[in-house]
MINUTOR-247217 format. One record per atom (N, C-alpha, C): x, y, z; residue in three letters; atom name. Coordinates in steps of 0.02 Angstrom, whole numbers. Atoms other than C-alpha are relative to their C-alpha. Layout:
N
px:py:pz:residu:atome
X:Y:Z:Ala:CA
...
END
This chain:
302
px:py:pz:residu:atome
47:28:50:Unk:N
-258:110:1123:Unk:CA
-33:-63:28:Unk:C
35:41:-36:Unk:N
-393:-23:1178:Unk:CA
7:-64:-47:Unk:C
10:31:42:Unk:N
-381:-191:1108:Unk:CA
-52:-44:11:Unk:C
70:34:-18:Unk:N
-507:-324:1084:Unk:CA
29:-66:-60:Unk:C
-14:52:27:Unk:N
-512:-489:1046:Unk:CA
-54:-21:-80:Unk:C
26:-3:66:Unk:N
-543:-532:864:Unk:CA
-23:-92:-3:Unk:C
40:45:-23:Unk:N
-685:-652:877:Unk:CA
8:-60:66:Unk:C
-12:61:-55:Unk:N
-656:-819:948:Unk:CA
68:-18:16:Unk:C
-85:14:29:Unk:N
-448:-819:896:Unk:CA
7:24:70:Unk:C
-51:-21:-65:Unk:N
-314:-773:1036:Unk:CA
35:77:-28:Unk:C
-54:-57:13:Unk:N
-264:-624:926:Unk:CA
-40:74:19:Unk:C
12:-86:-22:Unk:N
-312:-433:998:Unk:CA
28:29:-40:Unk:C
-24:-48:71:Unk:N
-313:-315:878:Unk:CA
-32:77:30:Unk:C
19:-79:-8:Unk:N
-325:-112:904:Unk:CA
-59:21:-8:Unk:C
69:-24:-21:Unk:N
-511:-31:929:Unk:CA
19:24:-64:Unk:C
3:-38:71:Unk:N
-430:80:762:Unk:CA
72:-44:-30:Unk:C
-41:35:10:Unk:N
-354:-21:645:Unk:CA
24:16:-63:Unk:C
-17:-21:61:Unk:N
-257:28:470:Unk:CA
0:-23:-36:Unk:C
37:20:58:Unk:N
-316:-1:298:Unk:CA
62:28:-47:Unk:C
-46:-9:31:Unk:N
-173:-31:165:Unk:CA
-37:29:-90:Unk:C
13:-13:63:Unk:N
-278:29:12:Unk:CA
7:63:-31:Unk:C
-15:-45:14:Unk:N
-210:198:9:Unk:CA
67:-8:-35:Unk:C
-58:12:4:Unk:N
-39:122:6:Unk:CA
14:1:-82:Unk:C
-26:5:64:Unk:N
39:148:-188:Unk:CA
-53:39:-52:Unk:C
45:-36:43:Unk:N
-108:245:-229:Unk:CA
-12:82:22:Unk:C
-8:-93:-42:Unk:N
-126:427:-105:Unk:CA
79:-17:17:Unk:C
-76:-6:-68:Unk:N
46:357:-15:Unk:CA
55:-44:-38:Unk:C
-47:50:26:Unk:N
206:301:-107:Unk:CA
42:-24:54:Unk:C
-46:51:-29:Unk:N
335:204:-15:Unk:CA
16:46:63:Unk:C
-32:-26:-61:Unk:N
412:349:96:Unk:CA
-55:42:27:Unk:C
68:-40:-66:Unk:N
230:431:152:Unk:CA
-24:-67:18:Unk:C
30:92:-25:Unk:N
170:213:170:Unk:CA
47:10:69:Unk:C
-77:-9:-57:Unk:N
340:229:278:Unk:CA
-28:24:56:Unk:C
31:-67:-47:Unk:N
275:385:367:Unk:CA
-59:-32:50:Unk:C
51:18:-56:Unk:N
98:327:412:Unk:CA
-14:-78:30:Unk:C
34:77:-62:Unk:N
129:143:467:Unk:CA
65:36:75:Unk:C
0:-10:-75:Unk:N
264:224:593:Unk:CA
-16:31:48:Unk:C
30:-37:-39:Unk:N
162:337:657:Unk:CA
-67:-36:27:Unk:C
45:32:-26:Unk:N
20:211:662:Unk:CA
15:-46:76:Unk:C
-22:30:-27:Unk:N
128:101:756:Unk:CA
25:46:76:Unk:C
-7:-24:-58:Unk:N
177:241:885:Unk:CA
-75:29:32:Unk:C
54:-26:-46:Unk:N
11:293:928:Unk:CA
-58:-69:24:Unk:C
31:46:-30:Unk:N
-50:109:975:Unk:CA
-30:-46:-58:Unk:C
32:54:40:Unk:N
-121:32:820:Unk:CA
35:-58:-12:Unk:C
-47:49:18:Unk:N
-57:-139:787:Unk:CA
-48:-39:-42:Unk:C
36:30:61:Unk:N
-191:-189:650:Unk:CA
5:26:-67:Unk:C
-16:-34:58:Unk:N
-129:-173:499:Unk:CA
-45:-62:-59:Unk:C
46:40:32:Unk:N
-258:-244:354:Unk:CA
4:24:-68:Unk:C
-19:-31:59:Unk:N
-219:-241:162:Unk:CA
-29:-49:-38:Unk:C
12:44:25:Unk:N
-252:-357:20:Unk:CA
55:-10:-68:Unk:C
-40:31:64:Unk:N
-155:-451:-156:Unk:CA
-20:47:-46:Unk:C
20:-25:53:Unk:N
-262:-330:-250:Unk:CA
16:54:9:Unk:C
8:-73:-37:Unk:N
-216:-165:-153:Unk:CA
77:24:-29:Unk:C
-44:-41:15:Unk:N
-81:-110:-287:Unk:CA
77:-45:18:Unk:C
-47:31:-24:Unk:N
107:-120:-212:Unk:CA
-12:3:68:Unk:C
17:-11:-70:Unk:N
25:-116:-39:Unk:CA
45:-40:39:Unk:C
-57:60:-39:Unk:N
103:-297:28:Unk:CA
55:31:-10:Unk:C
-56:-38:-5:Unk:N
260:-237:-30:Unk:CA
32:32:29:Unk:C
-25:-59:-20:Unk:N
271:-80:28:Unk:CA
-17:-28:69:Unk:C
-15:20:-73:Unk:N
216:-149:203:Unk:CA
60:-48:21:Unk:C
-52:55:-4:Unk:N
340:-310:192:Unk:CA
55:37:7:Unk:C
-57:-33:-27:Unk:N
479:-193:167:Unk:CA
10:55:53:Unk:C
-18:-29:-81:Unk:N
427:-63:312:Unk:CA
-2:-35:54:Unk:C
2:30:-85:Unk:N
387:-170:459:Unk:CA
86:-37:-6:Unk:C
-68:21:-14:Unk:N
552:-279:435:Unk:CA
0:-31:72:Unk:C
-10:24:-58:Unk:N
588:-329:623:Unk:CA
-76:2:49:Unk:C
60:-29:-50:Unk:N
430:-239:692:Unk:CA
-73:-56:-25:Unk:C
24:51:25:Unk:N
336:-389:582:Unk:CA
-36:-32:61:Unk:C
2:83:-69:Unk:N
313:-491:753:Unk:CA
-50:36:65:Unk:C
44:-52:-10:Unk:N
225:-336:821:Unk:CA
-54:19:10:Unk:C
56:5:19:Unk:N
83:-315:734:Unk:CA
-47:-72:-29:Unk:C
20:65:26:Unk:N
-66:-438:688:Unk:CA
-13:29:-78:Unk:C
3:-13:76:Unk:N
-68:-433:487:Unk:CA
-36:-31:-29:Unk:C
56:25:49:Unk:N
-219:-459:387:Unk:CA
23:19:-74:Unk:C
4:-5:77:Unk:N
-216:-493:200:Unk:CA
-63:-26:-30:Unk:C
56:47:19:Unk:N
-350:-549:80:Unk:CA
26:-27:-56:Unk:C
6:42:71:Unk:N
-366:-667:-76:Unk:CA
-57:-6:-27:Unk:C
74:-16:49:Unk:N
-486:-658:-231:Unk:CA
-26:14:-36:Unk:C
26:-69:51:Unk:N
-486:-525:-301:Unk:CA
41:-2:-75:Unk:C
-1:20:41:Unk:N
-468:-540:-477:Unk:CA
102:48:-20:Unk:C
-43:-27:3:Unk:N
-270:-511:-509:Unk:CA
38:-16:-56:Unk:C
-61:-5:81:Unk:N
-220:-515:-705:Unk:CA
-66:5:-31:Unk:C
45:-37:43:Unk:N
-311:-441:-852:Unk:CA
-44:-80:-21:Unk:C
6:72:36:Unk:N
-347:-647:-927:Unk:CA
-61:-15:22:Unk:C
52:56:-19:Unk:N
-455:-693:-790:Unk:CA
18:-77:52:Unk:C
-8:66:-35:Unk:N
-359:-833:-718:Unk:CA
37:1:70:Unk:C
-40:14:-52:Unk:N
-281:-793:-568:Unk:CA
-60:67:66:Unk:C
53:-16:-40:Unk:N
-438:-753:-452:Unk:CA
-39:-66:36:Unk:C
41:55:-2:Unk:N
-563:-847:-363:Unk:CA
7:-31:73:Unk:C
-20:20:-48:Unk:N
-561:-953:-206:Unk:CA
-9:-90:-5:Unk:C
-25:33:23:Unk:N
-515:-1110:-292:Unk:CA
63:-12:60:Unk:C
-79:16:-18:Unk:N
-392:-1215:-198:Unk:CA
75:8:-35:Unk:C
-63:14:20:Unk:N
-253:-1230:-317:Unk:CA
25:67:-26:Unk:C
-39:-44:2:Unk:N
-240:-1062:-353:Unk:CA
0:31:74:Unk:C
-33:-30:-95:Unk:N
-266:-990:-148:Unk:CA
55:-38:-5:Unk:C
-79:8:-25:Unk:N
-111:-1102:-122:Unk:CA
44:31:-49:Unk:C
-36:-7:42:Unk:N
-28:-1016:-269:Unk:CA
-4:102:61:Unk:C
2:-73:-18:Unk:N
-90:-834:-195:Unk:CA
9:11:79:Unk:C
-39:-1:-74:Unk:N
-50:-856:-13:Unk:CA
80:-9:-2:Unk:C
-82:-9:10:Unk:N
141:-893:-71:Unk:CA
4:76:10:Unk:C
-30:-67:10:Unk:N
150:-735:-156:Unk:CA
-36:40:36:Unk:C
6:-72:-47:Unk:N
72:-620:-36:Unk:CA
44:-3:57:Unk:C
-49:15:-53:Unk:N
198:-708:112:Unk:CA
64:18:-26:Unk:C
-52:-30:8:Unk:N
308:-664:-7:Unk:CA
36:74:-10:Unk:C
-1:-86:10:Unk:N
276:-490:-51:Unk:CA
16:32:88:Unk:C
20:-16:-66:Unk:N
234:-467:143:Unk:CA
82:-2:44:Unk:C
-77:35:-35:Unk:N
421:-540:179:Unk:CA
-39:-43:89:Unk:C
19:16:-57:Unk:N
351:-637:330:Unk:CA
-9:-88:-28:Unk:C
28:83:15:Unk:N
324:-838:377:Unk:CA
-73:-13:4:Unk:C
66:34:-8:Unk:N
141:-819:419:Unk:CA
-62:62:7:Unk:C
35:-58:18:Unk:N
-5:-716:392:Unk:CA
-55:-11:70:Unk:C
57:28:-78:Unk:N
-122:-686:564:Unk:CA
-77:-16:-22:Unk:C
58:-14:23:Unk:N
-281:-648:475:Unk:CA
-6:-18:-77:Unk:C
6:31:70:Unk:N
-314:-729:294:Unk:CA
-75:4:-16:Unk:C
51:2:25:Unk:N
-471:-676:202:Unk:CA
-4:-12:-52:Unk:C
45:9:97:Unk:N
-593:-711:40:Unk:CA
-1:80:2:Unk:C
19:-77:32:Unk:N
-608:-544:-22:Unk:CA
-70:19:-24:Unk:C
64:-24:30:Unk:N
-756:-569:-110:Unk:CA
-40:-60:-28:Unk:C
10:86:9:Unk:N
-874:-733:-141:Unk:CA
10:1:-40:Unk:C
-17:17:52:Unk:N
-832:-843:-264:Unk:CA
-50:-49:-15:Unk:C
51:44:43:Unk:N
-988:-918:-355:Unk:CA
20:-66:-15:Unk:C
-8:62:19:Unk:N
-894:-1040:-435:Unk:CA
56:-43:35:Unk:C
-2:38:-46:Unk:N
-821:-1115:-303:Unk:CA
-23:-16:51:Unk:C
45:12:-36:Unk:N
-896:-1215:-190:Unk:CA
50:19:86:Unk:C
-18:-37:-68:Unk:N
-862:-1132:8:Unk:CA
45:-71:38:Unk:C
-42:58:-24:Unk:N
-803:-1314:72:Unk:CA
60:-15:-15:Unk:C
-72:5:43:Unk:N
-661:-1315:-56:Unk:CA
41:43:27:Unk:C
-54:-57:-22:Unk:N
-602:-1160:7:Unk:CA
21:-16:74:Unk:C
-12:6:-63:Unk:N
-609:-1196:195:Unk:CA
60:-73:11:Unk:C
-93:66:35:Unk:N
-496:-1361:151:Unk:CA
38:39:9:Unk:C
-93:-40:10:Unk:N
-377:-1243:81:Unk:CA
1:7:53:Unk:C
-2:-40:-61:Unk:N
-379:-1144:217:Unk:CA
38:-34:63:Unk:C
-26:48:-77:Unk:N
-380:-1278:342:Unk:CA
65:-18:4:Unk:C
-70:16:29:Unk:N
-217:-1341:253:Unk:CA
58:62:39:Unk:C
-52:-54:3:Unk:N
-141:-1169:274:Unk:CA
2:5:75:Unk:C
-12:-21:-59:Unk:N
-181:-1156:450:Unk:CA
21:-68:40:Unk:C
-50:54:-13:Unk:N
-109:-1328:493:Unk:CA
70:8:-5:Unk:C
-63:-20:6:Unk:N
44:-1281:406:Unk:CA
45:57:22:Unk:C
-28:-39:-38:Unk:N
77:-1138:513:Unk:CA
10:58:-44:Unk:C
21:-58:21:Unk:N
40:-1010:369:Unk:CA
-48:47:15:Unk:C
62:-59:-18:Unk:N
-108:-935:423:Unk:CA
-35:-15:76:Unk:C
14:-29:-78:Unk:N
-156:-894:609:Unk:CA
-84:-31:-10:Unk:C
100:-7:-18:Unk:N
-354:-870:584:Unk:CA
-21:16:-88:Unk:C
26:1:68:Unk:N
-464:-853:427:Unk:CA
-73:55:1:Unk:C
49:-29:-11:Unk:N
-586:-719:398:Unk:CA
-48:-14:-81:Unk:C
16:-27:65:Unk:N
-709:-641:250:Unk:CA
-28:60:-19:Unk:C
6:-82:-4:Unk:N
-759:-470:182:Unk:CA
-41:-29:-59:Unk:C
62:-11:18:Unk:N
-915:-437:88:Unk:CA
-61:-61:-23:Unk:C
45:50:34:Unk:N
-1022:-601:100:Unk:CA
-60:26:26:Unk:C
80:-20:-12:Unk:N
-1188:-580:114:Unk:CA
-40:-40:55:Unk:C
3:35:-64:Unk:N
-1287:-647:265:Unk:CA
-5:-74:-17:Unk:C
36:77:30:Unk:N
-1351:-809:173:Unk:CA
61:-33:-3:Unk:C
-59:39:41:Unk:N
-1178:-854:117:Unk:CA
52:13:56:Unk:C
-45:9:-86:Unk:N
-1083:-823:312:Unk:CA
-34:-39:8:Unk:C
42:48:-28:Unk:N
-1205:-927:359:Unk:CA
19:-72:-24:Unk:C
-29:43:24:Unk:N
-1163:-1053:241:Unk:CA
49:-32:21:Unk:C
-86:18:-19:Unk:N
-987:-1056:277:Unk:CA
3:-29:69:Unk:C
-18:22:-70:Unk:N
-1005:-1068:459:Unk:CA
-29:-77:24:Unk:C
18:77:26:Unk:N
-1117:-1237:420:Unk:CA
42:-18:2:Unk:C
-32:42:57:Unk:N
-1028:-1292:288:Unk:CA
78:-34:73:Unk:C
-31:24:-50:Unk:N
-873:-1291:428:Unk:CA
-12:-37:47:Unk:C
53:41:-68:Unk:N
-976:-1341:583:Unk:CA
7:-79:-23:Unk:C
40:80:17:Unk:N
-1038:-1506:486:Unk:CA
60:-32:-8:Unk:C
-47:45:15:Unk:N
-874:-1547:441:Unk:CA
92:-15:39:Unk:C
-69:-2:-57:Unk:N
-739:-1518:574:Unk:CA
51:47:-5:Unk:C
-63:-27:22:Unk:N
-644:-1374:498:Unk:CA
-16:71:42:Unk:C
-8:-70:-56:Unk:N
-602:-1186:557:Unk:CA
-60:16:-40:Unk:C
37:-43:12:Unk:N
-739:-1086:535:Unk:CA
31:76:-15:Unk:C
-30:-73:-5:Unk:N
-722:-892:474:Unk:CA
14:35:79:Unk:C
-3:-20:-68:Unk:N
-676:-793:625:Unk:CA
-11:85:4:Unk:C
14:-97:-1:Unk:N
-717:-604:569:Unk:CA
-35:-7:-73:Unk:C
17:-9:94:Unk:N
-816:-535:410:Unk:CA
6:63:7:Unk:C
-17:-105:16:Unk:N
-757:-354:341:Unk:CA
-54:14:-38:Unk:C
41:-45:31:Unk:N
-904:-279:278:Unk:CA
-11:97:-4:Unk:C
2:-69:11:Unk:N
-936:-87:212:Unk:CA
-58:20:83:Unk:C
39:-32:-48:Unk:N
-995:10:372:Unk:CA
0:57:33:Unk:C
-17:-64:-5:Unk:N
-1028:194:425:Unk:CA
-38:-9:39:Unk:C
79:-35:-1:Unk:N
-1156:297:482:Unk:CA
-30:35:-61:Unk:C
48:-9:78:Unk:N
-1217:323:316:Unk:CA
-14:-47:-39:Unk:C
22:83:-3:Unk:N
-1217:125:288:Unk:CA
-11:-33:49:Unk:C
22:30:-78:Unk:N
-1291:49:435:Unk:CA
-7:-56:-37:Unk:C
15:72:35:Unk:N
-1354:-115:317:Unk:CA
21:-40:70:Unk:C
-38:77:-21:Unk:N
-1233:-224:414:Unk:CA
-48:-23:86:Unk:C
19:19:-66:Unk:N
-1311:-220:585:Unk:CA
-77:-57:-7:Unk:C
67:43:-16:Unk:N
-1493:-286:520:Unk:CA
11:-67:-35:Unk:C
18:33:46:Unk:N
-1435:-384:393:Unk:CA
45:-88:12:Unk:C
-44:26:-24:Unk:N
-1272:-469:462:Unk:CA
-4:-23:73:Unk:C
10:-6:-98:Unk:N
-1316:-445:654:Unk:CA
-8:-71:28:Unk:C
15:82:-48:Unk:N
-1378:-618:702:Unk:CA
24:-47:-23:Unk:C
-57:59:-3:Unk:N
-1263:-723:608:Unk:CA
97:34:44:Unk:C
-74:-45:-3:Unk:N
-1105:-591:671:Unk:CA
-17:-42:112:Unk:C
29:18:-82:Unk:N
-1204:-639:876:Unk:CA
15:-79:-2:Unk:C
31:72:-10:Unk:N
-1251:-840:822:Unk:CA
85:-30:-8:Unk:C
-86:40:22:Unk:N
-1041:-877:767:Unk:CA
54:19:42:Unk:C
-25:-16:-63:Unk:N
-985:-760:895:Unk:CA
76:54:-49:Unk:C
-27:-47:12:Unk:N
-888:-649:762:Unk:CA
32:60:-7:Unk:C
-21:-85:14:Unk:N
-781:-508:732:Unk:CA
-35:41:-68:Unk:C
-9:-25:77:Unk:N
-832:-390:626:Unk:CA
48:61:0:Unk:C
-38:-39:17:Unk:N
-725:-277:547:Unk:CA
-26:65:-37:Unk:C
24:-60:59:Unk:N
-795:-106:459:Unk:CA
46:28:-42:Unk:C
-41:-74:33:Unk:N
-723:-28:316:Unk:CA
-17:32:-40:Unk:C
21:-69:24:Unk:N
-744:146:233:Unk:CA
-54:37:65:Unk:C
55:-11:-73:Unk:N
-810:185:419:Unk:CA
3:86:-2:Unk:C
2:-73:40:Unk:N
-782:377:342:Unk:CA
-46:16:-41:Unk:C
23:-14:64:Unk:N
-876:340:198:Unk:CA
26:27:-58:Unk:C
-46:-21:36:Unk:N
-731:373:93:Unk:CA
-5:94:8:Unk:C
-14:-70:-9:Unk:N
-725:563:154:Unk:CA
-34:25:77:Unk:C
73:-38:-2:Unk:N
-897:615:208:Unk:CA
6:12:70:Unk:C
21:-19:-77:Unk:N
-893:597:382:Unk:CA
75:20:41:Unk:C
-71:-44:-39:Unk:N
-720:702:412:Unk:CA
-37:65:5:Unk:C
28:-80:-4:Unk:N
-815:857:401:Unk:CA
34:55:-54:Unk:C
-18:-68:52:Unk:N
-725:929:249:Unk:CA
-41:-10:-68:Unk:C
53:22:69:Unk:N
-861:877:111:Unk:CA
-63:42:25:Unk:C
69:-34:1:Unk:N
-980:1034:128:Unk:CA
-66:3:-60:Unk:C
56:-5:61:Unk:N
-1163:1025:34:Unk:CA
7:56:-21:Unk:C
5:-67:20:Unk:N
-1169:1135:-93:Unk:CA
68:35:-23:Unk:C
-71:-8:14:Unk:N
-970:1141:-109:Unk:CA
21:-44:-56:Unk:C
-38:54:15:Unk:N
-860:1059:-211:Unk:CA
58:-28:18:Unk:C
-63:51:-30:Unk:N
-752:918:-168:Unk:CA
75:30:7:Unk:C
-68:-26:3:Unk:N
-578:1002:-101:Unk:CA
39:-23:-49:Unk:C
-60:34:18:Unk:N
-427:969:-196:Unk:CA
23:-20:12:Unk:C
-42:37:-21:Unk:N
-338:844:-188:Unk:CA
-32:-62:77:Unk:C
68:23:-49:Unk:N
-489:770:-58:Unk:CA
1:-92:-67:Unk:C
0:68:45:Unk:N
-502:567:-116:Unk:CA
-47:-1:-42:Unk:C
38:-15:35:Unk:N
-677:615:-192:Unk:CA
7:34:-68:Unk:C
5:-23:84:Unk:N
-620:727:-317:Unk:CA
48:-15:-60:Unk:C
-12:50:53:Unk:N
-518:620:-414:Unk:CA
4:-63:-5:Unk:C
-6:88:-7:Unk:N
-575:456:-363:Unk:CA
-44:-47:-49:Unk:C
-2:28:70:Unk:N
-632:344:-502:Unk:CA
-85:0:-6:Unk:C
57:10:-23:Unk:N
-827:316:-530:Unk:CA
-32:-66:57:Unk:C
50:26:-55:Unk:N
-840:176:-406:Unk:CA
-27:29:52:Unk:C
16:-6:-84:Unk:N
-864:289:-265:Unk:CA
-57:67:-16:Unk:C
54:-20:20:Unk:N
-991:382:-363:Unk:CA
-49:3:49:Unk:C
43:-2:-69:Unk:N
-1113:340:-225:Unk:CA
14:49:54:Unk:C
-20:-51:-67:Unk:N
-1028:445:-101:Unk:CA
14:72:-32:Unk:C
-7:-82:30:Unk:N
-1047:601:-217:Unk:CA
-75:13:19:Unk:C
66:-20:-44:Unk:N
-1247:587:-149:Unk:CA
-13:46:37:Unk:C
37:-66:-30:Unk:N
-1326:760:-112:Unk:CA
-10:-22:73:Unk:C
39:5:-63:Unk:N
-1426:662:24:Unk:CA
71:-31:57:Unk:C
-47:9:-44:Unk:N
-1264:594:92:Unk:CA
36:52:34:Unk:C
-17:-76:2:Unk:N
-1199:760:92:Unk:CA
-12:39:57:Unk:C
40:-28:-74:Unk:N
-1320:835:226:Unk:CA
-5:-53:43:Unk:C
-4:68:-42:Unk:N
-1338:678:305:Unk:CA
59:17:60:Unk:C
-34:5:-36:Unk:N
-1165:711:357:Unk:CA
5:65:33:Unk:C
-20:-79:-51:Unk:N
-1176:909:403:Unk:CA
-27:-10:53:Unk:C
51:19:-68:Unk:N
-1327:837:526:Unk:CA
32:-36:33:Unk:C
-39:36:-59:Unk:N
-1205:718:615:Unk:CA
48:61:19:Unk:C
-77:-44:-47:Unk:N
-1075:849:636:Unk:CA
-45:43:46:Unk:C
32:-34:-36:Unk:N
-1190:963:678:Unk:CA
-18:-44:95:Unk:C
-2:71:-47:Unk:N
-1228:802:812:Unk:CA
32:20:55:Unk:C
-91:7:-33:Unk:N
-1057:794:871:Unk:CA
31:72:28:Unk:C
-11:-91:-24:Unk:N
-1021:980:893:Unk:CA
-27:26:56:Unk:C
48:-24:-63:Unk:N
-1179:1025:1003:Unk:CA
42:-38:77:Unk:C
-1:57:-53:Unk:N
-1105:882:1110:Unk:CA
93:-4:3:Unk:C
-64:7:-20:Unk:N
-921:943:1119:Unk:CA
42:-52:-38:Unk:C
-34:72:44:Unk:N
-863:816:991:Unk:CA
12:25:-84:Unk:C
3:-30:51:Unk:N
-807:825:827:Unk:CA
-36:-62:-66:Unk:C
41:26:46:Unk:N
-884:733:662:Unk:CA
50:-42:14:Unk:C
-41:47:17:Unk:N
-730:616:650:Unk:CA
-4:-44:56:Unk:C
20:32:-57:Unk:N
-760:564:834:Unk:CA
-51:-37:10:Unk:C
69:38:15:Unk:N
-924:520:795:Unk:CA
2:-63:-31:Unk:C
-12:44:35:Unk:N
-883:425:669:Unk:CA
34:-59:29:Unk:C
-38:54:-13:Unk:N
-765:310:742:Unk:CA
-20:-30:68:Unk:C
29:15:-54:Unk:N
-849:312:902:Unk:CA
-44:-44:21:Unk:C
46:31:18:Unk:N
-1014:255:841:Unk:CA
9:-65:1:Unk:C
-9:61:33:Unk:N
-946:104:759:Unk:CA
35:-31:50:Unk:C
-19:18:-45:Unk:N
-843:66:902:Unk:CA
-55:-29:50:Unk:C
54:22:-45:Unk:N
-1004:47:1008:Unk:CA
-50:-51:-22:Unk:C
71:32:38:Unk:N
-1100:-56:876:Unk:CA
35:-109:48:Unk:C
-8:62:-17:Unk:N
-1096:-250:937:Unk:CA
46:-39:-55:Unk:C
-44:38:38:Unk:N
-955:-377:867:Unk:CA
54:28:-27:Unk:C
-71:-22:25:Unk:N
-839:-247:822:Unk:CA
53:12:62:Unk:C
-68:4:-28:Unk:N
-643:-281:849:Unk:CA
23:51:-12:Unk:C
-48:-74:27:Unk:N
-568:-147:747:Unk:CA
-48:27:-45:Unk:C
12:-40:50:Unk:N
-617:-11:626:Unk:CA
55:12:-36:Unk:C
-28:-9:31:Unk:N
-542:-2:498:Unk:CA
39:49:-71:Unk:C
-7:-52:71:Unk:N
-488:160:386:Unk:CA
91:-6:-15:Unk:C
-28:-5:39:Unk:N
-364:198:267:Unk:CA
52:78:27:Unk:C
-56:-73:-21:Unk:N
-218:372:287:Unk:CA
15:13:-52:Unk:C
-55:4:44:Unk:N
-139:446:166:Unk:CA
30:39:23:Unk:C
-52:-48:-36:Unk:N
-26:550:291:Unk:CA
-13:-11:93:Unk:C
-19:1:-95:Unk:N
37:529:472:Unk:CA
-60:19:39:Unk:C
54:-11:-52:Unk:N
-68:652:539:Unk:CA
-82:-17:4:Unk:C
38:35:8:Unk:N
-207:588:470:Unk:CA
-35:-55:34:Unk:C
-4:48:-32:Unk:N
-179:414:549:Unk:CA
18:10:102:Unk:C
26:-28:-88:Unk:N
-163:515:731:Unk:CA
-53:6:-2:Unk:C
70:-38:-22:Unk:N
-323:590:719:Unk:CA
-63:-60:6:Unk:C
25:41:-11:Unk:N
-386:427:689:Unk:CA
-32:-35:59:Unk:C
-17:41:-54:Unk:N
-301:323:810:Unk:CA
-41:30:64:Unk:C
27:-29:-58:Unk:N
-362:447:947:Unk:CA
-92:18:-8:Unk:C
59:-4:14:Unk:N
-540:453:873:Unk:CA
-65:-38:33:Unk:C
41:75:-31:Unk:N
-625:295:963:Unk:CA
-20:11:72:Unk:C
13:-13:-83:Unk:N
-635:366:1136:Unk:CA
-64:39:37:Unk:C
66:-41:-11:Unk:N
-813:452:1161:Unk:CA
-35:-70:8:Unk:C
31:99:-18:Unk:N
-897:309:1256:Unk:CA
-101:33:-12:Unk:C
75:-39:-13:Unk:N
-1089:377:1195:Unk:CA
-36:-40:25:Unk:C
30:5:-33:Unk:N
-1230:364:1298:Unk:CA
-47:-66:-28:Unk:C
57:37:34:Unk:N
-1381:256:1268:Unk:CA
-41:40:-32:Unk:C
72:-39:22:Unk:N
-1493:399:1226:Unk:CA
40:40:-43:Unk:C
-25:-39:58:Unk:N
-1346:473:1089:Unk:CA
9:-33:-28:Unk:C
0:59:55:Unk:N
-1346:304:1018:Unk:CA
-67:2:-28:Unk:C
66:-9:30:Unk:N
-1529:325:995:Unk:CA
-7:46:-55:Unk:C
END
């Protein structure tokens, strides 16, 4: 498995890297079990989850156990976690309340990768990088990333740091396929100007680009599409649909298969460390892991 250095940090992280948001939701405790040690034997050592992702921490904290020291472990903070309202946000005084409990869920002394999850309007970005800074002084948190800011508001941040002496983000996870490209025009020259990782995830498109979502079919059983809630509504799109028979079709002519493509692609795009999908079974998380290796041309990137 190839690793790569995740931005400007000292930490190398796997070309394919695993996404804990299946965890407690497709995968209870003894298939979570299943596909982190199979992730772990076929080379991945990026394991990436969040506070909001269910019993995900959990269920990872109690499989890794020794193998903890291993892997680099991303978590996030943010995301809105009690019905009230009050325990969200990227507010200092509650991040130091929600970095406890995910070190604790996680069973571990220190988290490698620490993200925002999602901006927080009403806090101002300086407040948070404080925290932060705090945490990574105190030998809780390694590096600091963020996942879905928008270009205006990375930009910000990497200022807002710059001007004032603190860490800057060091990766942003944004949604990225080949059926979402956005990130390259939109993200691209602050991901080049900070010298970033980026991270993709739903680099599948929550199915689409495995090759079992035929137009004109309906969604297999038991397939994450056909009982997955209306957020992913979007990826029930006709035009996505064919979109993706025309990549396989792609990938096929050319000795390859759609899933290869997929992970391939994104592998070749600029600033990416890892990709990042999700399993909900072992073999699954093989077909992955071994997915990244089709070095395409210049003129099949075209």
């Amino acid at each position: 498995m190839e690793l790569r250095r995740l931005g400007r940090t000292d930490l190398r992280v796997s070309v394919v890297g695993l996404g804990g948001n299946n965890f407690g939701w497709k995968a209870d405790l003894a298939g979570t079990r299943s596909i982190i040690d199979r992730a772990l034997a076929c080379g991945v050592n990026f394991l990436d989850t969040a506070d909001s992702y269910g019993p995900s921490e959990d269920f990872i904290g109690e499989i890794l156990g020794e193998r903890r020291k291993n892997v680099v472990l991303a978590t996030k903070f943010g995301s809105p976690m009690d019905t009230e309202g009050r325990k969200k946000g990227a507010g200092r005084a509650y991040l130091m309340t929600a970095v406890e409990s995910s070190l604790r869920r996680l069973r571990t002394d220190w988290i490698d990768l620490y993200q925002l999850h999602y901006p927080d309007p009403a806090t101002p970005i300086e407040e948070t990088l404080r925290a932060l800074e705090d945490l990574i002084t105190q030998g809780k948190v390694r590096a600091i990333g963020c996942s879905n800011l928008s270009a205006a508001q990375l930009g910000d941040a990497q200022e807002t740091a710059k001007r004032n002496g603190l860490t800057g983000f060091a990766s942003t996870q944004n949604e990225c396929s080949l059926l979402v490209r956005n990130v390259a025009s939109e993200l691209g020259p602050q991901i080049a100007k900070y010298e970033l990782a980026l991270l993709p995830y739903f680099p599948l498109a929550n199915g689409l680009l495995t090759g079992k979502y035929k137009p004109g079919q309906a969604a297999p059983a038991g397939s994450r599409l056909a009982d997955a809630p209306p957020f992913f509504d979007s990826y029930r799109d006709a035009a996505k649909w064919e979109m993706a028979a025309k990549l396989e079709a792609f990938a096929i002519a050319r000795g390859h298969t759609l899933l290869e493509l997929a992970f391939s692609w994104l592998a070749a795009q600029p600033g990416v460390a890892s990709v990042i999908a999700g399993a909900s079974g072992p073999e699954q998380i093989e077909q992955n892991a071994g997915a990244a290796g089709w070095i395409l041309t210049s003129a099949e990137l075209a």
